[in-house]
C-alpha positions as CSV (number, residue, x, y, z in Angstrom):
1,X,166.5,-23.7,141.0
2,X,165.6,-27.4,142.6
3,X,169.0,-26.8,144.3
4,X,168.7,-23.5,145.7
5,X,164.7,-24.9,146.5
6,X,166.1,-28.2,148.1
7,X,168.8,-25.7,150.0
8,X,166.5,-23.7,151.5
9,X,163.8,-26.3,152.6
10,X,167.2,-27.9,154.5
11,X,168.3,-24.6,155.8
12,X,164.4,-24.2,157.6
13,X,163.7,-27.7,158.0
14,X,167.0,-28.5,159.7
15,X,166.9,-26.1,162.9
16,X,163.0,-27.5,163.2
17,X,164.2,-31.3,163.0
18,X,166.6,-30.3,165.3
19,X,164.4,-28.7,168.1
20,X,161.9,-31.3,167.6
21,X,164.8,-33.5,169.1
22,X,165.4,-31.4,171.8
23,X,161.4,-31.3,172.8
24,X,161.3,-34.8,172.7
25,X,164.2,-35.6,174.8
26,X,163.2,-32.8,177.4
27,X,159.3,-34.1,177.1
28,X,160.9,-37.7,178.5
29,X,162.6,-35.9,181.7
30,X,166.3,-34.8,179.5
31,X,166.8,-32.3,181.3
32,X,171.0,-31.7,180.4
33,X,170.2,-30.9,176.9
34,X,171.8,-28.0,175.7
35,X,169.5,-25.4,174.0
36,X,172.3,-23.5,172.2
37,X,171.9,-20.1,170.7
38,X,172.9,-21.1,166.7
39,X,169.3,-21.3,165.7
40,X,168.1,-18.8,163.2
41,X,166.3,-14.9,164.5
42,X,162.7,-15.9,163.2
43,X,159.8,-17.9,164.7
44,X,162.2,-21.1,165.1
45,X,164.7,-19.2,167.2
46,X,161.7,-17.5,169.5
47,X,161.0,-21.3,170.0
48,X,164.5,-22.4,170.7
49,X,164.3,-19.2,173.2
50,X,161.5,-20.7,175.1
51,X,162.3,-24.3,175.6
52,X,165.6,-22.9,176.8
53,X,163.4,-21.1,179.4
54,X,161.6,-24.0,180.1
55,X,164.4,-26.4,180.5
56,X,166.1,-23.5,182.8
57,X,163.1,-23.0,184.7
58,X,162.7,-26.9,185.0
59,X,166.5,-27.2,186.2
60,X,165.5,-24.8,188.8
61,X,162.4,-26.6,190.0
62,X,163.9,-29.4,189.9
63,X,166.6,-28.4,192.0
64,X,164.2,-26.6,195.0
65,X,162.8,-29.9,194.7
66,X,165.7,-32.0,195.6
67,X,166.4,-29.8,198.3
68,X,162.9,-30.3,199.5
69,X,163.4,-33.7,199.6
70,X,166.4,-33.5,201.7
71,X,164.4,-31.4,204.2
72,X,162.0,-33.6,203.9
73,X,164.1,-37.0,204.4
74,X,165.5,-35.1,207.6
75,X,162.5,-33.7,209.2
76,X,161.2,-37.3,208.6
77,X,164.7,-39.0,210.5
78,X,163.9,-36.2,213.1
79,X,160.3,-37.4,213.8
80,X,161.1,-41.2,213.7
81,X,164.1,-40.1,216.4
82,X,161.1,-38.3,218.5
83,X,159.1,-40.9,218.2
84,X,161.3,-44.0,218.7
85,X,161.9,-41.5,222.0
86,X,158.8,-40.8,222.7
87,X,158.1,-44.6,222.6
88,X,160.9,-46.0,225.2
89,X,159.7,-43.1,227.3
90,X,156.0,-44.6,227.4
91,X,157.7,-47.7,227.9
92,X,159.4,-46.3,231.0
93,X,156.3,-44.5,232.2
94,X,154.0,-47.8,232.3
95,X,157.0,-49.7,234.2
96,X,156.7,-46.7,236.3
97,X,152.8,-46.7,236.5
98,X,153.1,-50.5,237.2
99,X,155.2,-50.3,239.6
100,X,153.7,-47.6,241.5
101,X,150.0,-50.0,241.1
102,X,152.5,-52.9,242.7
103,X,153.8,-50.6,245.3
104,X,150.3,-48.8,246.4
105,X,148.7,-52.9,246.5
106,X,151.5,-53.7,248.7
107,X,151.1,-50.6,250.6
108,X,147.2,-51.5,250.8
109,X,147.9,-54.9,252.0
110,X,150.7,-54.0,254.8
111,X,148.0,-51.8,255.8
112,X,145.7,-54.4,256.1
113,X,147.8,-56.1,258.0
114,X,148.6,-53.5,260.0
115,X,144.6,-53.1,260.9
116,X,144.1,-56.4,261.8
117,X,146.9,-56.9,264.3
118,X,145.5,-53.4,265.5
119,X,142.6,-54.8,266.1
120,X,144.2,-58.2,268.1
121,X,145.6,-55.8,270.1
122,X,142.7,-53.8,270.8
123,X,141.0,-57.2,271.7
124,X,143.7,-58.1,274.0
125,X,143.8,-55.2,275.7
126,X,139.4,-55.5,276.0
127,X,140.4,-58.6,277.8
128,X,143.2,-57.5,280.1
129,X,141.1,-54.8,280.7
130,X,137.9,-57.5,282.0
131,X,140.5,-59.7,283.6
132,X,142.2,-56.8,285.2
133,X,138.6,-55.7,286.5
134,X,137.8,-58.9,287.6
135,X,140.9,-59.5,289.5
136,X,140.2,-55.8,290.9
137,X,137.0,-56.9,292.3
138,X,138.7,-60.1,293.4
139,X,141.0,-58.1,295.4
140,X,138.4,-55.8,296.9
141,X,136.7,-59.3,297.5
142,X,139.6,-60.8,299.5
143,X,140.4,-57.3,301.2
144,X,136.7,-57.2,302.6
145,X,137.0,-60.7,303.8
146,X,140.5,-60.4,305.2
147,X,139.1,-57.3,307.3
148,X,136.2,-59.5,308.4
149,X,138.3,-61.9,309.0
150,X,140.9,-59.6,311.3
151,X,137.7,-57.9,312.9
152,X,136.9,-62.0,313.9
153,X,140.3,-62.2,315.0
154,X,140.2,-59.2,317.3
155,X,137.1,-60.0,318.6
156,X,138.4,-63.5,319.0
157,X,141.1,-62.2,320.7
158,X,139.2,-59.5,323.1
159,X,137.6,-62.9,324.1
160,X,140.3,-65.0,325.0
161,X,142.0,-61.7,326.9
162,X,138.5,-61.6,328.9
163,X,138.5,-65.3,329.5
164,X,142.1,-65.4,330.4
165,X,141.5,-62.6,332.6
166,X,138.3,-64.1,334.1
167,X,140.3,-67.4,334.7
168,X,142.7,-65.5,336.8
């Protein structure tokens, strides 16, 4: 009787033992144990059942997570492209913008250049324009003598032609 006792403690003792093992190795992340289907039809084999459906269902998460990962790991390679791009092309816009600040200061100073040598012009032509009046009124001023002078001249002359004319 001890024997058939001792027997039959191993036979239900045995399969428990054994999925206490499993548990314990999927519990530290095991997942490629094998939950095999030689475990008796009572409450130990509806246990055996379900940590096969665990360690299924875990396998599958575990898979959708690896994938997610990937996705991940690429949509993160993607973003650090764009922004690597996005960086060089802000480099290239603030050579741009400083460029365009150098070219508009240049522009600013040609132009002030440009308005002072206008204005030396306009100055030079104020004082052609004075000089060129007062050599105007020069001329009138040597035209009105000169005529004075030839209306001396022909009354000079009506006087000599009178005296010569007398003197004959």
């Amino acid at each position: 009787v001890f024997g058939f006792a001792y027997m039959m403690a191993r036979r239900i003792a045995h399969p428990i033992e054994t999925l206490s093992a499993l548990i314990t190795r999927v519990s530290e992340g095991d997942l490629t144990v094998d939950v095999s289907t030689n475990f008796p039809d009572d409450e130990v084999g509806q246990l055996a059942d379900a940590l096969r459906g665990m360690v299924d269902q875990n396998r599958k998460l575990t898979r959708q997570i690896k994938k997610g990962v990937k996705v991940l790991a690429s949509s993160a390679s993607e973003i650090s492209s764009t922004t690597s791009q996005l960086a060089s092309i802000a480099t290239e816009t603030a050579a741009a913008v400083t460029e365009t600040a150098t070219t508009v200061e240049e522009i600013k100073q040609t132009a002030q250049v440009a308005s002072e040598t206008a204005q030396q012009v306009s100055d030079g032509q104020q004082t052609t324009v004075q000089i060129s009046q007062q050599g105007k009124a020069a001329t009138e001023d040597t035209v009105s003598g000169m005529t004075r002078i030839k209306s001396q001249m022909d009354s000079i002359a009506e006087s000599i032609i009178m005296l010569n004319e007398q003197s004959q």
